[in-house]
Backbone as CSV, one residue per row, in Angstrom:
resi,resn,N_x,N_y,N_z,CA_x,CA_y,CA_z,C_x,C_y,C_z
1,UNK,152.639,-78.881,59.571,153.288,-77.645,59.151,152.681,-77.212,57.833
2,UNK,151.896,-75.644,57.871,151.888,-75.162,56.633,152.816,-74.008,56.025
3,UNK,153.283,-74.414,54.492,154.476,-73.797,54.185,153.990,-73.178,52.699
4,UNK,153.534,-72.080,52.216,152.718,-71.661,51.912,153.871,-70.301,51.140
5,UNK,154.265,-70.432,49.447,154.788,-69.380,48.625,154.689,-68.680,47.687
6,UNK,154.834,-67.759,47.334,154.594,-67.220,46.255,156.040,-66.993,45.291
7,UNK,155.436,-67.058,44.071,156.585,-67.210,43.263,155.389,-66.911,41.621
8,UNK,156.768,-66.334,40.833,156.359,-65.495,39.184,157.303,-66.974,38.724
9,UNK,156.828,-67.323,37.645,156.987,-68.302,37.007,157.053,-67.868,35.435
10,UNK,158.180,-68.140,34.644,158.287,-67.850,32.993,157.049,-68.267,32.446
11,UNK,156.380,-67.795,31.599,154.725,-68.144,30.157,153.590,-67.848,31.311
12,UNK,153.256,-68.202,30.651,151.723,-68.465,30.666,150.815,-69.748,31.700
13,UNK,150.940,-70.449,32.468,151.032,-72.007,33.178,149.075,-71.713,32.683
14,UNK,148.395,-72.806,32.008,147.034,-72.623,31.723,146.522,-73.083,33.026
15,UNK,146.709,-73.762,33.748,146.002,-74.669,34.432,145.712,-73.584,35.945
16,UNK,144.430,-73.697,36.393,144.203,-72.745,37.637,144.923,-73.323,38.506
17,UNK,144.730,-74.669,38.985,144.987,-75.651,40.761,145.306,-76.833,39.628
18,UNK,146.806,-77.394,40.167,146.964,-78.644,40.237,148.254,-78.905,40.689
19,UNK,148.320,-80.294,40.713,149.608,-80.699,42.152,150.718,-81.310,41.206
20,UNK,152.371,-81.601,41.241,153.407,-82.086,40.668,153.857,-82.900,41.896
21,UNK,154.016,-83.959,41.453,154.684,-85.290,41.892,155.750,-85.670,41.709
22,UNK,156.293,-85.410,40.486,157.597,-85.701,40.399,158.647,-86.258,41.360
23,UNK,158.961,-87.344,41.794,160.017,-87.396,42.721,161.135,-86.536,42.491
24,UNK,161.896,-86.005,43.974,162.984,-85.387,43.552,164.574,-85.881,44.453
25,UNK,165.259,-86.070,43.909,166.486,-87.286,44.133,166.218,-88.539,44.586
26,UNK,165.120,-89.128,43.760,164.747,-90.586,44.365,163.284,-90.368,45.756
27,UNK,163.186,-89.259,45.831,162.000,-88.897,47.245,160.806,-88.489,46.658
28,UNK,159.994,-89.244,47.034,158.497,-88.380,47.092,158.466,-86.849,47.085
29,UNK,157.620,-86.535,46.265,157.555,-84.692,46.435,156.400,-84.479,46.590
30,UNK,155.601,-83.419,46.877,154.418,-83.052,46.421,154.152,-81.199,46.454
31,UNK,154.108,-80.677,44.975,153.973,-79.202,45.147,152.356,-78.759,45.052
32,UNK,151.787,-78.016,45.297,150.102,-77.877,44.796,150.586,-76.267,44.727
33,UNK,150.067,-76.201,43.055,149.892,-74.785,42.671,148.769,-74.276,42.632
34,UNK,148.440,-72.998,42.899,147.384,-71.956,42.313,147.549,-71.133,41.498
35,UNK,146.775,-70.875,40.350,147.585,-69.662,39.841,146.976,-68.205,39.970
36,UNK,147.543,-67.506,40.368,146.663,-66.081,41.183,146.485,-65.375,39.900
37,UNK,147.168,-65.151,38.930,147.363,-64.363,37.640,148.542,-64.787,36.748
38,UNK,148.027,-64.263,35.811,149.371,-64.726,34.306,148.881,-63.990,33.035
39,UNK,149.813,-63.867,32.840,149.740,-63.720,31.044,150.391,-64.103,30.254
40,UNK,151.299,-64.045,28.995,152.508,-64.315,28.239,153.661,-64.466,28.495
41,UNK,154.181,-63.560,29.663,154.838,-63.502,30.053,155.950,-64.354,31.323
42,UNK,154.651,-63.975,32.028,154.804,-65.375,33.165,153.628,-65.519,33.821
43,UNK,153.771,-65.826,35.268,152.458,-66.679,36.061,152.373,-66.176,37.639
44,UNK,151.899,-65.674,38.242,152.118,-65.278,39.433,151.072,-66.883,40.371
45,UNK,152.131,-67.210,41.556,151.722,-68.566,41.951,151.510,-68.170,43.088
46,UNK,150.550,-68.948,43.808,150.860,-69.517,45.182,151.010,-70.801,45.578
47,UNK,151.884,-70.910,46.035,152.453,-72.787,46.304,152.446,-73.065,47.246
48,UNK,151.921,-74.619,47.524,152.156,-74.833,48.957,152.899,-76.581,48.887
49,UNK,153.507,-76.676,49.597,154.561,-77.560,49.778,154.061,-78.482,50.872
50,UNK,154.156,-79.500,50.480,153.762,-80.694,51.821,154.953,-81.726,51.745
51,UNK,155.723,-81.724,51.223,157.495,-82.456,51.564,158.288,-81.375,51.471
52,UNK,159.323,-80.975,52.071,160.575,-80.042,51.911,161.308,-80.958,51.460
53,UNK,161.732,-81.101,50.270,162.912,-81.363,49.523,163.617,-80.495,48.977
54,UNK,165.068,-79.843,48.689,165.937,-78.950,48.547,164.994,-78.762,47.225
55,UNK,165.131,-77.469,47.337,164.905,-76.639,46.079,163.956,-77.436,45.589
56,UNK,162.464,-77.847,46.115,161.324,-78.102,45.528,160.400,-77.499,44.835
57,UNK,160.536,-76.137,44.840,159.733,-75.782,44.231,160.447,-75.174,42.800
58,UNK,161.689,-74.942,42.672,162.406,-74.709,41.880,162.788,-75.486,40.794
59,UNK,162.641,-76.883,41.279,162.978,-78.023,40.524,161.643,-78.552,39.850
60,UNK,160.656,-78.211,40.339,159.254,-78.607,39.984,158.581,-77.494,38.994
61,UNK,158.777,-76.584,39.384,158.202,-75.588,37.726,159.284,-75.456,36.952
62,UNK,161.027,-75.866,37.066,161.187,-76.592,36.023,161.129,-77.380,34.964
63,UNK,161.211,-78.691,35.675,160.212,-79.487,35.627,158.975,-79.834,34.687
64,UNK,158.277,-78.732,34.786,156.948,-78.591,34.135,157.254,-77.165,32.746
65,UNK,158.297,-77.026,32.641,158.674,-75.844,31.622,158.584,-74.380,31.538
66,UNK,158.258,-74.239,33.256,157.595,-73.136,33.786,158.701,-72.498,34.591
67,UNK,160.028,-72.304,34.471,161.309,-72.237,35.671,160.658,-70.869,36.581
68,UNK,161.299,-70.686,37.598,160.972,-69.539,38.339,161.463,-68.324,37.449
69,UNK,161.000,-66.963,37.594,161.497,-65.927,36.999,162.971,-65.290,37.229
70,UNK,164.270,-65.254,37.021,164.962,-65.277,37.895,165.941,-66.202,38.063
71,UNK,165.700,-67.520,37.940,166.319,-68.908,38.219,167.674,-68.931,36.955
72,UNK,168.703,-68.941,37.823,169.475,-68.855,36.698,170.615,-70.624,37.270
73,UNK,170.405,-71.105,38.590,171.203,-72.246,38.917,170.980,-73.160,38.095
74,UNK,169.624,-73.651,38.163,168.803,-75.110,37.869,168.803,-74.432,36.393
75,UNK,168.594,-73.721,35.390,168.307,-73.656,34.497,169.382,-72.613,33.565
76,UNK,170.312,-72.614,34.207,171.562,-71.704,33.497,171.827,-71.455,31.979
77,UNK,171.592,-72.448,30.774,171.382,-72.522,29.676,170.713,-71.842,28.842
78,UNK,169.381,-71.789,29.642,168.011,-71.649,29.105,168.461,-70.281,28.345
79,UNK,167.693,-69.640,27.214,167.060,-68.410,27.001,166.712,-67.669,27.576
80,UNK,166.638,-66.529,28.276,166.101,-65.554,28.798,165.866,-64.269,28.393
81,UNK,164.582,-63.251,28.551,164.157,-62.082,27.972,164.790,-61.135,28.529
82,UNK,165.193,-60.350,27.650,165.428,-58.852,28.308,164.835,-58.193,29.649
83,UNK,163.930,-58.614,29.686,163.130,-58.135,31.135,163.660,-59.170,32.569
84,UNK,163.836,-60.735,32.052,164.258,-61.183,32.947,165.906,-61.073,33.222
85,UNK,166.384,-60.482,32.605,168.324,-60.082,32.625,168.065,-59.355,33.677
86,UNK,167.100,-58.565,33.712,166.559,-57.307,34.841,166.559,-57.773,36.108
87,UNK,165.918,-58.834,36.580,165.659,-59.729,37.757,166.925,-60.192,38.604
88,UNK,167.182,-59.484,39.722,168.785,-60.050,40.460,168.360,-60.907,41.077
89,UNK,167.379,-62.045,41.241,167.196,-62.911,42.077,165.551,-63.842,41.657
90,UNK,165.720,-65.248,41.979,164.663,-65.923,41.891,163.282,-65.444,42.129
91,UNK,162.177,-65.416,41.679,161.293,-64.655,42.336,160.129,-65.668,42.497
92,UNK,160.823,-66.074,44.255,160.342,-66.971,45.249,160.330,-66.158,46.496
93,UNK,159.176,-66.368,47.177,158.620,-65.788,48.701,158.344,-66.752,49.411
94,UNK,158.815,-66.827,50.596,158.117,-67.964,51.642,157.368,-66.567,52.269
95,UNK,155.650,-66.747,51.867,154.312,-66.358,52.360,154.081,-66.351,53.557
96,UNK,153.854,-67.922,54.162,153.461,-67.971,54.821,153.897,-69.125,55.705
97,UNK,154.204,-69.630,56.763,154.474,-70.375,57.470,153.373,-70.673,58.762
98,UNK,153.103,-71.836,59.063,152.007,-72.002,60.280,152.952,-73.344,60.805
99,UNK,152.026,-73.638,61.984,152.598,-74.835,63.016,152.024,-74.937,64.407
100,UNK,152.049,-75.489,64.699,151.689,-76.074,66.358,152.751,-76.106,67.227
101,UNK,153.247,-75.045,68.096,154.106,-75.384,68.990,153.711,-76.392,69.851
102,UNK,154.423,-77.294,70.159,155.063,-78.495,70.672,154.431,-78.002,72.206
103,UNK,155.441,-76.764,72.578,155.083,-76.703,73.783,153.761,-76.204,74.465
104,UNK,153.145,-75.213,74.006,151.925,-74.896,73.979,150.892,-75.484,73.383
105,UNK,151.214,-76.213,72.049,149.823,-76.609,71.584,149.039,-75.853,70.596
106,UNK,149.209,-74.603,70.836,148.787,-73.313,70.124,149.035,-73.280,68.543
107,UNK,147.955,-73.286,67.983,148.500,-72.768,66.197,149.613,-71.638,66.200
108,UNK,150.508,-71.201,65.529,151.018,-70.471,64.782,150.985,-70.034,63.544
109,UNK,151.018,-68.891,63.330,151.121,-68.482,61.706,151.626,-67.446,61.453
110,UNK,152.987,-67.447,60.842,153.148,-66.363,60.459,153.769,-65.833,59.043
111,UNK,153.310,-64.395,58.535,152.761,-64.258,57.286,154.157,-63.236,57.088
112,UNK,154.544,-63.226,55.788,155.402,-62.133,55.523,155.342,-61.403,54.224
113,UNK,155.077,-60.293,54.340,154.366,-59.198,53.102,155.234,-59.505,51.697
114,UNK,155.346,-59.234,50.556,156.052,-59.344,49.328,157.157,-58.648,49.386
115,UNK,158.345,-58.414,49.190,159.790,-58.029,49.142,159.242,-57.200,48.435
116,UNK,159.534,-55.022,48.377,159.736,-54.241,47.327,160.071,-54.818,46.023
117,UNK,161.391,-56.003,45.835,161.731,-56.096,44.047,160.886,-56.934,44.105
118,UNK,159.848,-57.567,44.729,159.046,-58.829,43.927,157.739,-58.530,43.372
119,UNK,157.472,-57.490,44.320,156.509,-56.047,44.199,156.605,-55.321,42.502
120,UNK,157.618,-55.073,42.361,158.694,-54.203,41.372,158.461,-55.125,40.318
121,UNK,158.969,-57.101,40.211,158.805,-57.265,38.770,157.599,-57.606,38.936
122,UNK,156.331,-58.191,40.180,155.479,-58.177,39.528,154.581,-56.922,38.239
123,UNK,154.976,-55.741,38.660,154.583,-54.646,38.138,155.229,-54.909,36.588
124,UNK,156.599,-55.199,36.686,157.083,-55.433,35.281,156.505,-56.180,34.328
125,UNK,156.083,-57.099,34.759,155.245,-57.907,33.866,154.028,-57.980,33.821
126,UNK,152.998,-56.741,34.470,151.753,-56.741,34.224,151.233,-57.583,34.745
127,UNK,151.280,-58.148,35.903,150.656,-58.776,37.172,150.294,-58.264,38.433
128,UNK,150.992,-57.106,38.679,150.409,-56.148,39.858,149.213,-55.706,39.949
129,UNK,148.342,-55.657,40.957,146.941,-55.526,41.100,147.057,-54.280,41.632
């Protein structure tokens, strides 16, 4: 199974490609980031997930000091900017999904375009192409 997301992340993340391990409730994890664009602000990602553990990817750019844009469960405390008060929701996309049906054999893949508001804050923060 490929499980394949996009997600805006709080700062700056320097690093282009690299993977977080972190176990999460005692389980193996494994996230592998890309980073498509960033600036000061935040980080526009693509993630791909090879364990589903609840809220893995949420807990993992935590984690790393990077929370999702948005994330107000896992990180309720935190500080947040005026621009992100703006944000009614995490800004996480499941991209892309693939697989092998069982019964056929056949790859699958299927892709799902960016949500209008994810569209919207990427623009807010000067990540829209």
């Amino acid at each position: 199974i490929c499980k394949i997301y996009r997600a805006l992340a709080v700062g700056q993340i320097a690093r282009q490609r690299f993977s977080i391990t972190s176990p999460i409730d005692g389980q193996t994890a494994l996230t592998k980031i890309q980073v498509l664009a960033a600036n000061l602000q935040a980080s526009y990602l693509k993630i791909e997930i090879h364990t589903g553990r609840t809220h893995q990817i949420r807990k993992h750019l935590l984690a790393i000091g990077h929370p999702i844009l948005g994330e107000a469960f896992y990180a309720p405390s935190r500080e947040v900017s005026r621009l992100e008060r703006r944000v009614s929701r995490p800004m996480l996309h499941a991209h892309r999904l693939g697989f092998v049906n069982p019964l056929s054999e056949k790859a699958i893949l299927c892709t799902a375009p960016l949500p209008h508001d994810f569209q919207q804050v990427l623009a807010w923060v000067g990540l829209a192409k």
